[in-house]
PADRENPA-941850 format. One record per residue (C-alpha): residue number from 1; x negated, y negated, z negated. Coordinates in steps of 0.1 Angstrom, whole numbers, plus 2048, in hexadecimal, padded with zeros to 3 digits. Layout:
N
> num; px; py; pz
> NUM; X; Y; Z
...
# end
This chain:
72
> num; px; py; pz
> 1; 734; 7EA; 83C
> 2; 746; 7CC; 83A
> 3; 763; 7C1; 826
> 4; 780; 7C6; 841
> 5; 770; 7F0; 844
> 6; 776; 7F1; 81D
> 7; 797; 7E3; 81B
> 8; 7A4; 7F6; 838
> 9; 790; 818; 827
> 10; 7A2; 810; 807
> 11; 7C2; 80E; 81B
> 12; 7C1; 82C; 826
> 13; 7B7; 83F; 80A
> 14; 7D4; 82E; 7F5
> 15; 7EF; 839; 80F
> 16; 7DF; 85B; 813
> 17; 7E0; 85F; 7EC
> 18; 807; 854; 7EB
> 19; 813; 86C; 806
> 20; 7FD; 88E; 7FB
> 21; 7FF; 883; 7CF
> 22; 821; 86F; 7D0
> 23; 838; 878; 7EE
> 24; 856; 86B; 7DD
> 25; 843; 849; 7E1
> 26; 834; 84D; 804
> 27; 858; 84F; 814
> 28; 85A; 824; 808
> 29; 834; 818; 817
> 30; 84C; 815; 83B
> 31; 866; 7FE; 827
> 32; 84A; 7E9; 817
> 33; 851; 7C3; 826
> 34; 828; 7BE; 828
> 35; 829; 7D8; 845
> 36; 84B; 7C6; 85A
> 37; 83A; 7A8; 86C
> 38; 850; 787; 872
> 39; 841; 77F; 890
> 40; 840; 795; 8B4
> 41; 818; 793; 8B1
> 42; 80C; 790; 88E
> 43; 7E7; 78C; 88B
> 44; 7DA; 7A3; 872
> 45; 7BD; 796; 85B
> 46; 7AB; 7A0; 83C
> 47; 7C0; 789; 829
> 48; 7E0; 799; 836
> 49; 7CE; 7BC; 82E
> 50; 7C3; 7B2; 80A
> 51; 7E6; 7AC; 805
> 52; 7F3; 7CB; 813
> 53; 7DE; 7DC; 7FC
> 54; 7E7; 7CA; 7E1
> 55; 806; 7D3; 7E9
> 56; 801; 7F5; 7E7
> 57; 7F0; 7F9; 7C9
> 58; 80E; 7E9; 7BB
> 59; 823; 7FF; 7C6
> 60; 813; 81D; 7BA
> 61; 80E; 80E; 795
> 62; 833; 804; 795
> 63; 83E; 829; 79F
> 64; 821; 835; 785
> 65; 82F; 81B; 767
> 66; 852; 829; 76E
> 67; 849; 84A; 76E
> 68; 83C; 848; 74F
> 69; 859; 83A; 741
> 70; 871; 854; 752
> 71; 859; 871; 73C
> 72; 85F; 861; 71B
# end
């Protein structure tokens, strides 16, 4: 398996775990300005994908940090 199978896998197993474990979350991945291309024809590589995963995994441990602190 090459690298672009794992970071598309991971990508979909991070958005599938923010809509089914944190809806309230999942409503913001169509917001997120990684996923609103500037041009008409973007090309898509794994660089571009890295940092949409990126992306998401700091979304989810900014909604996790500030849940935390909403508990206390």
């Amino acid at each position: 398996m090459d690298n672009l199978q794992i970071i598309l896998a991971e990508i979909s197993w991070l958005t599938k775990t923010i809509e089914s474990d944190y809806p309230e979350l999942y409503q913001f991945l169509d917001e997120n300005p990684m996923t609103i291309p500037s041009e008409s024809h973007p090309e898509i590589d794994k660089n571009i994908l890295k940092d949409y995963l990126e992306s998401l995994r700091q979304l989810l441990k900014h909604h996790l940090e500030t849940r935390k602190k909403i508990k206390k």
